[in-house]
N, CA, C and O atoms as a CHARMM CRD file, in Angstrom:
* protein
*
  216
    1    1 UNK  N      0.83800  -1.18400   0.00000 PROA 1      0.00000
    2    1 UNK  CA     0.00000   0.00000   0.00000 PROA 1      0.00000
    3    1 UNK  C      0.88300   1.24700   0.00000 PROA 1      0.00000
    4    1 UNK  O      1.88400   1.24500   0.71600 PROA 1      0.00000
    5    2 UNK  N      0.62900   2.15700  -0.64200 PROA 2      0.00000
    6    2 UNK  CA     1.32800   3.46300  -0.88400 PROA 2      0.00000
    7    2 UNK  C      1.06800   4.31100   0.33400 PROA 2      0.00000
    8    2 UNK  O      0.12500   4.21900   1.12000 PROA 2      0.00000
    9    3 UNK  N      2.10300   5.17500   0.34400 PROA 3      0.00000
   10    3 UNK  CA     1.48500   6.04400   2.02200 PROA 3      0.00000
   11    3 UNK  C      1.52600   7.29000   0.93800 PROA 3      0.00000
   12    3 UNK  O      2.34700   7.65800   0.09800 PROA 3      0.00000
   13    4 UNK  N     -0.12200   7.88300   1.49500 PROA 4      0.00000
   14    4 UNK  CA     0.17200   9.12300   0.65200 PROA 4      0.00000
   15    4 UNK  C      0.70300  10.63000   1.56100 PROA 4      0.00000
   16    4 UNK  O      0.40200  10.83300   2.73800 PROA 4      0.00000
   17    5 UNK  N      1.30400  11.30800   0.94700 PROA 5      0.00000
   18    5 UNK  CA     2.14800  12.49800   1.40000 PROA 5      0.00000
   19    5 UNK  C      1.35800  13.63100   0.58300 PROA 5      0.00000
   20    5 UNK  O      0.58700  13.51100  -0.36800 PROA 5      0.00000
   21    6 UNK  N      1.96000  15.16900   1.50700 PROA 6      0.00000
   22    6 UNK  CA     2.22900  16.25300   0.67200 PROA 6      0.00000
   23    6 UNK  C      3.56800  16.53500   1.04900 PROA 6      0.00000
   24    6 UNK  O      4.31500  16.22400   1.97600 PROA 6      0.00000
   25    7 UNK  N      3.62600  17.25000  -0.01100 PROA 7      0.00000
   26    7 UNK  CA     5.14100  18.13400   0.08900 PROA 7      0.00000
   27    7 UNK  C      5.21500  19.43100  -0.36400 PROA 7      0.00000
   28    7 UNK  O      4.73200  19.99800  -1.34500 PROA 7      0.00000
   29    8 UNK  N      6.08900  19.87300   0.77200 PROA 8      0.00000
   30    8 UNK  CA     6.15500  21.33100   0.58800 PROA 8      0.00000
   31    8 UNK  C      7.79300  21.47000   0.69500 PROA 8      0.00000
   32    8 UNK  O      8.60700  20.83900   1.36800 PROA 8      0.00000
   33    9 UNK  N      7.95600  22.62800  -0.30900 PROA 9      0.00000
   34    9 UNK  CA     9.27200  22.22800  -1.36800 PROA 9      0.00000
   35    9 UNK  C      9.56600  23.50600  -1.69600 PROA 9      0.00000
   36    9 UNK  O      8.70700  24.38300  -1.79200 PROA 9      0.00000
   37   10 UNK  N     11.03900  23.71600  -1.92100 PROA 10     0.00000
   38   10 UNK  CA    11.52200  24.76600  -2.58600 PROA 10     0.00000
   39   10 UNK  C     12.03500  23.89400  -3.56200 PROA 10     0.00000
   40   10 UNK  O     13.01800  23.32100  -3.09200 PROA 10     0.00000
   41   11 UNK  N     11.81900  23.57100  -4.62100 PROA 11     0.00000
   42   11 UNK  CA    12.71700  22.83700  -5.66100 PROA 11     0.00000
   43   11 UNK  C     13.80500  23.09500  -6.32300 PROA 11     0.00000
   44   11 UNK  O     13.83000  22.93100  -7.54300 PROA 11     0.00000
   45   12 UNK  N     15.05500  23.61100  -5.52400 PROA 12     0.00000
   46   12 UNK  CA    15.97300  23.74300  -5.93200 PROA 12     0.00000
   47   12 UNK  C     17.14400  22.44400  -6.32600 PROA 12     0.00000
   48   12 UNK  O     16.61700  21.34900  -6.52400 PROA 12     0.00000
   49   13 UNK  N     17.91300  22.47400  -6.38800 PROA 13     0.00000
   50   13 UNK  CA    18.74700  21.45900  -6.94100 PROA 13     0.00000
   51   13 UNK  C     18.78600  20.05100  -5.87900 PROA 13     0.00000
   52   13 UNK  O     18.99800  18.88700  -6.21700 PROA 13     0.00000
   53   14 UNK  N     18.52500  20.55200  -4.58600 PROA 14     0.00000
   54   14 UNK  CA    18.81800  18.98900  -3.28100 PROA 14     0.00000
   55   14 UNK  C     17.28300  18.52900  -2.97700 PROA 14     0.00000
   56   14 UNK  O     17.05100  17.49100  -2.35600 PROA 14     0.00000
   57   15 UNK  N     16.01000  19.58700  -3.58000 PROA 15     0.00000
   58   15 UNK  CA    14.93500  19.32600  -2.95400 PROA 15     0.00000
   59   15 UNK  C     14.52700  18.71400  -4.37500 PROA 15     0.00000
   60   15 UNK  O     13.71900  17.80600  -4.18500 PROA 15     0.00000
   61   16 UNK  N     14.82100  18.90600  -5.80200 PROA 16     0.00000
   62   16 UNK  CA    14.63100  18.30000  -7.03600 PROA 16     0.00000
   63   16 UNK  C     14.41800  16.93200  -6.64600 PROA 16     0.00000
   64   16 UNK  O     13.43900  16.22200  -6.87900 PROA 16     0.00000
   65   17 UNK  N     15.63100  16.62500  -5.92400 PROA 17     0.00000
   66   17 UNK  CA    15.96200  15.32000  -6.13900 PROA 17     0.00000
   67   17 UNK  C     15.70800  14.08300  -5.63200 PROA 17     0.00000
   68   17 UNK  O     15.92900  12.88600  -5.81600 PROA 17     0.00000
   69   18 UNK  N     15.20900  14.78200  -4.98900 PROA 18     0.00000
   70   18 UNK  CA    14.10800  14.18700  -3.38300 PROA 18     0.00000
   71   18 UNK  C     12.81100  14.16100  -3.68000 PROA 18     0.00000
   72   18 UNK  O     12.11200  13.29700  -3.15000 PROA 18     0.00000
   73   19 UNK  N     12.19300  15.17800  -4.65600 PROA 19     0.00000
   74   19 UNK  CA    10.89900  15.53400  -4.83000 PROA 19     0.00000
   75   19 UNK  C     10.96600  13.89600  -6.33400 PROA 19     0.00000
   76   19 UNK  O     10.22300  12.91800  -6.42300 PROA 19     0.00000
   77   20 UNK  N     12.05800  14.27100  -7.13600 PROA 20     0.00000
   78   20 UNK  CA    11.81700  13.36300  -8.14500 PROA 20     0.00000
   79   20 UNK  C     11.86500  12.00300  -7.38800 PROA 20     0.00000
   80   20 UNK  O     10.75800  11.48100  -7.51800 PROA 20     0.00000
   81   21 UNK  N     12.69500  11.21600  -6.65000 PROA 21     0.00000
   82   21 UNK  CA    13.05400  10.09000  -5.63500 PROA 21     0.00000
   83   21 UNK  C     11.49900   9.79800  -5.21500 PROA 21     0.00000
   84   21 UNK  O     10.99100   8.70400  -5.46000 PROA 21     0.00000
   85   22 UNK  N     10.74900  10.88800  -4.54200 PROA 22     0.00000
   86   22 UNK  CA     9.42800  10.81900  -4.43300 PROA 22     0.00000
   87   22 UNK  C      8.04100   9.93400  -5.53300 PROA 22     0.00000
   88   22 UNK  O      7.39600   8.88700  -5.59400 PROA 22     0.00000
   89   23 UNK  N      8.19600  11.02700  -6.11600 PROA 23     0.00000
   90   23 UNK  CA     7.54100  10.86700  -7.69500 PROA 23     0.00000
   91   23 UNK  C      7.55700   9.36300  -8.16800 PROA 23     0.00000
   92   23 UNK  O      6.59200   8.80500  -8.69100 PROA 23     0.00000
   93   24 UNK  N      8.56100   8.88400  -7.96000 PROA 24     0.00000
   94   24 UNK  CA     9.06500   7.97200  -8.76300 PROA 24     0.00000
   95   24 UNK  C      8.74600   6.76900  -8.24700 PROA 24     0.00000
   96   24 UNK  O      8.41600   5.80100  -8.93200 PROA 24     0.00000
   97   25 UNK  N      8.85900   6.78800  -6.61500 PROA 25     0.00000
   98   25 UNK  CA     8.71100   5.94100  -5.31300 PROA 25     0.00000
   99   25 UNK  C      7.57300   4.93600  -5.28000 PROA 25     0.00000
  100   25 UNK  O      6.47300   5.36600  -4.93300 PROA 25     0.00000
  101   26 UNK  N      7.71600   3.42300  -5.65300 PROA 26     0.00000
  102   26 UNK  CA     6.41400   2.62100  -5.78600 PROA 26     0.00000
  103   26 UNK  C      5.58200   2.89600  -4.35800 PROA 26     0.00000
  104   26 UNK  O      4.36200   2.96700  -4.20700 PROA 26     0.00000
  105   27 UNK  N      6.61500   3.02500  -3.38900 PROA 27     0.00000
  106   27 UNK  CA     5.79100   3.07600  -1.95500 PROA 27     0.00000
  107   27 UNK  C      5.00100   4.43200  -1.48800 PROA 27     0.00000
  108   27 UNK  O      4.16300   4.50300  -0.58900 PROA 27     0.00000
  109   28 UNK  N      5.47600   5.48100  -2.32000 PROA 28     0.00000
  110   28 UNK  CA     4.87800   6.75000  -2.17400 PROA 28     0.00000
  111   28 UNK  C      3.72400   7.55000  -3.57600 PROA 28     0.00000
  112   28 UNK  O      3.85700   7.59400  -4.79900 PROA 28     0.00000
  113   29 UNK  N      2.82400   7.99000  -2.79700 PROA 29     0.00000
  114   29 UNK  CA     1.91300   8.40400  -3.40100 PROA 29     0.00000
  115   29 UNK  C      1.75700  10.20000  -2.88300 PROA 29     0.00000
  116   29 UNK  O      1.35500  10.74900  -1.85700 PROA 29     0.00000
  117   30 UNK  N      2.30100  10.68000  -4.18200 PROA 30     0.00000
  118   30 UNK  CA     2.43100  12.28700  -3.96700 PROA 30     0.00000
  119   30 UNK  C      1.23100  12.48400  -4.17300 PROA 30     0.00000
  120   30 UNK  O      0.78800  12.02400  -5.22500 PROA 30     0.00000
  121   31 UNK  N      0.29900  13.21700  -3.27100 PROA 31     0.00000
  122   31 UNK  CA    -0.62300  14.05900  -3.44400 PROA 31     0.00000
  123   31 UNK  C     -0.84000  15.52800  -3.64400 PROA 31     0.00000
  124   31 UNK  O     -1.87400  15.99300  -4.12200 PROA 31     0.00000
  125   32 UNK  N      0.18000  16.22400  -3.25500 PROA 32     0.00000
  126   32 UNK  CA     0.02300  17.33500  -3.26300 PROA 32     0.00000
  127   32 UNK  C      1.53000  18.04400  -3.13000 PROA 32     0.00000
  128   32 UNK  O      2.17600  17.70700  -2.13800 PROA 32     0.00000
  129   33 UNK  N      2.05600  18.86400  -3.92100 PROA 33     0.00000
  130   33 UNK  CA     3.17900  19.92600  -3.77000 PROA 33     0.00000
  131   33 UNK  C      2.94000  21.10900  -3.63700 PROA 33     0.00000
  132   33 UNK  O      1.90300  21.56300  -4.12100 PROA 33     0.00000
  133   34 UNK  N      3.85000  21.94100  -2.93500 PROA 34     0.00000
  134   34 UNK  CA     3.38100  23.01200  -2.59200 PROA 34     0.00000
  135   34 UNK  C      4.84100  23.55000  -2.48600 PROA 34     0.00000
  136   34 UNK  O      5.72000  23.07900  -1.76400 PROA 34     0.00000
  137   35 UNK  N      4.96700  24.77200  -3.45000 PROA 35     0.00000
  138   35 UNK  CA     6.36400  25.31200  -3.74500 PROA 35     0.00000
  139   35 UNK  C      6.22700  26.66000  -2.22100 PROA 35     0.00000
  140   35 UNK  O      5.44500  27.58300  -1.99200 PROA 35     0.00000
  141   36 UNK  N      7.20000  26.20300  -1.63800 PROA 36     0.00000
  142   36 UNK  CA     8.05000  27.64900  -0.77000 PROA 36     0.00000
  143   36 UNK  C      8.89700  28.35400  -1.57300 PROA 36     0.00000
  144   36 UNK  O      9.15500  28.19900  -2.76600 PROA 36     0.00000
  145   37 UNK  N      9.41500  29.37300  -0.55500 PROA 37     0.00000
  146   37 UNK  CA    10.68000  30.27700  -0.76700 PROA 37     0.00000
  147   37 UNK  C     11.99500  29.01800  -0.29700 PROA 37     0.00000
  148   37 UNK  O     11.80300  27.87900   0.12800 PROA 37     0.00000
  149   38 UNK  N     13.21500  29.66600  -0.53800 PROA 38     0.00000
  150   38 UNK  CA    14.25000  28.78500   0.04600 PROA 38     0.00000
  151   38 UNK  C     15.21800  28.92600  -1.12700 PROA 38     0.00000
  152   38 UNK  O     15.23000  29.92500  -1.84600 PROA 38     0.00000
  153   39 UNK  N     16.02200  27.88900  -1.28400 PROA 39     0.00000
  154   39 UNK  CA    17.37400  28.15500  -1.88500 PROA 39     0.00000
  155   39 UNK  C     16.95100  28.49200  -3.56600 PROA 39     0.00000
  156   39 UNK  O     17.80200  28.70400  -4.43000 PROA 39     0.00000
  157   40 UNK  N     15.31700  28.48900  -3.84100 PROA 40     0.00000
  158   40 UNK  CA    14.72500  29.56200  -5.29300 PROA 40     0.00000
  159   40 UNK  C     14.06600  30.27600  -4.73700 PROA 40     0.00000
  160   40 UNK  O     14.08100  30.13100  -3.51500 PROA 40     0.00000
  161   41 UNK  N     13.32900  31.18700  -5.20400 PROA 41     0.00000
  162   41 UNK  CA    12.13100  31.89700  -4.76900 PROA 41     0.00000
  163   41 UNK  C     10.84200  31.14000  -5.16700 PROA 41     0.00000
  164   41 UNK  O     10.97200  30.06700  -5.75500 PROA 41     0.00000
  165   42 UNK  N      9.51100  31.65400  -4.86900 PROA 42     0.00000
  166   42 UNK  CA     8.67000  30.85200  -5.03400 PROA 42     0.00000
  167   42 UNK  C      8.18900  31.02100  -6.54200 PROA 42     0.00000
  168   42 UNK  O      8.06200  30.16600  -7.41900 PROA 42     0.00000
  169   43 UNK  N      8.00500  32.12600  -6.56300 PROA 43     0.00000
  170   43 UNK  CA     8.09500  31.75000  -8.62400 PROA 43     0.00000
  171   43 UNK  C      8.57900  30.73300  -9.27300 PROA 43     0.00000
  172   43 UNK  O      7.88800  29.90200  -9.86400 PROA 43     0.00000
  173   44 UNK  N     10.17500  30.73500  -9.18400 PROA 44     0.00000
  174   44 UNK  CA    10.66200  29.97900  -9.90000 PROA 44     0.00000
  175   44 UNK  C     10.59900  28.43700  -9.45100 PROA 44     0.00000
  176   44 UNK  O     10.95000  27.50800 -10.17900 PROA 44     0.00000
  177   45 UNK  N      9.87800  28.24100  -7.56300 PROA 45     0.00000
  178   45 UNK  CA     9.86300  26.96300  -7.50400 PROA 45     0.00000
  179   45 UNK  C      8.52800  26.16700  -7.93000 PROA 45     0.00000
  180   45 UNK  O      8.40100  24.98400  -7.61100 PROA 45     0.00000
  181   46 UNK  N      7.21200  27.07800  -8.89900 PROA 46     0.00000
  182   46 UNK  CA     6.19900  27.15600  -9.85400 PROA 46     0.00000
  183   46 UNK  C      6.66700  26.39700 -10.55300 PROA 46     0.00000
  184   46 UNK  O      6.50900  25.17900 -10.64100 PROA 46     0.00000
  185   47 UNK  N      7.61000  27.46500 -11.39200 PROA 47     0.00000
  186   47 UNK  CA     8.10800  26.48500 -12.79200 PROA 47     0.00000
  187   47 UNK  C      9.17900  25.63300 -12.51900 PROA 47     0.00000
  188   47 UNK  O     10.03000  25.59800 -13.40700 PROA 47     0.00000
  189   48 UNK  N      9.42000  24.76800 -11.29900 PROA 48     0.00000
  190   48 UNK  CA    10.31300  24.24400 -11.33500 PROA 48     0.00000
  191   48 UNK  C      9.49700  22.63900 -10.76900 PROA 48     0.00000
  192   48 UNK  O     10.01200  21.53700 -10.96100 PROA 48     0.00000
  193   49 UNK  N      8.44900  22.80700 -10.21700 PROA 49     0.00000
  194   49 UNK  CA     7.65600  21.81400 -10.11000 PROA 49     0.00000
  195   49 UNK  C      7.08800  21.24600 -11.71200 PROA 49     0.00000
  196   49 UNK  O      7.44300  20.15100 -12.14700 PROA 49     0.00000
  197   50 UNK  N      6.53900  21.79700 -12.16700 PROA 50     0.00000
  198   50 UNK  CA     5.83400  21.07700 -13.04300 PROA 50     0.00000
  199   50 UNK  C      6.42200  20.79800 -14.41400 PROA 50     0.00000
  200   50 UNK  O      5.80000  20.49600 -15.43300 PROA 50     0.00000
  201   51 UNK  N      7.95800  20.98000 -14.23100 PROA 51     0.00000
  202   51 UNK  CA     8.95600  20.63700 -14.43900 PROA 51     0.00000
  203   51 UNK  C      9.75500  19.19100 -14.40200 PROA 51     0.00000
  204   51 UNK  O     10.25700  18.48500 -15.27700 PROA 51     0.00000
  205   52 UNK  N      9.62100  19.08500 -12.87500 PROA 52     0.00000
  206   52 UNK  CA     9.75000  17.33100 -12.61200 PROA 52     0.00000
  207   52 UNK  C      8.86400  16.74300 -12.35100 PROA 52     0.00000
  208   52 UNK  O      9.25900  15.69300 -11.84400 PROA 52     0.00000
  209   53 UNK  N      7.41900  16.79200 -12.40400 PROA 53     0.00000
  210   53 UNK  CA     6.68100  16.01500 -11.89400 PROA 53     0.00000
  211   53 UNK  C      5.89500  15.59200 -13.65500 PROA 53     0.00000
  212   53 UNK  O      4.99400  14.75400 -13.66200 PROA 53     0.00000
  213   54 UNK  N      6.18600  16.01900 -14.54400 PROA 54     0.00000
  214   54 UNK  CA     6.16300  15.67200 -16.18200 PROA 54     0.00000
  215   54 UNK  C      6.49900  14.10900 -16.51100 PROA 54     0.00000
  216   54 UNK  O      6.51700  13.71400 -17.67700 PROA 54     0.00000
């Protein structure tokens, strides 16, 4: 059974990779992202979500 999550994320280069690790995860079921501020701003962590989650 999948455990489902949200995540809240600045998707910069260490949270990418974690967020994709996620995504990808047979045991995890992303429900929901939610871009912060942090090592991008939140704009760019907009277009940086729907980016990896493609």
């Amino acid at each position: 059974m999948k455990k489902p999550v949200i995540i809240s994320t600045d998707p910069g280069i260490d949270d990418a990779v974690a967020l994709a690790i996620c995504l990808f995860s047979p045991a995890i079921e992303v429900k929901s992202i939610i871009a912060t501020n942090g090592n991008v701003n939140a704009q760019q962590a907009l277009i940086n979500i729907p980016e990896l989650s493609n």
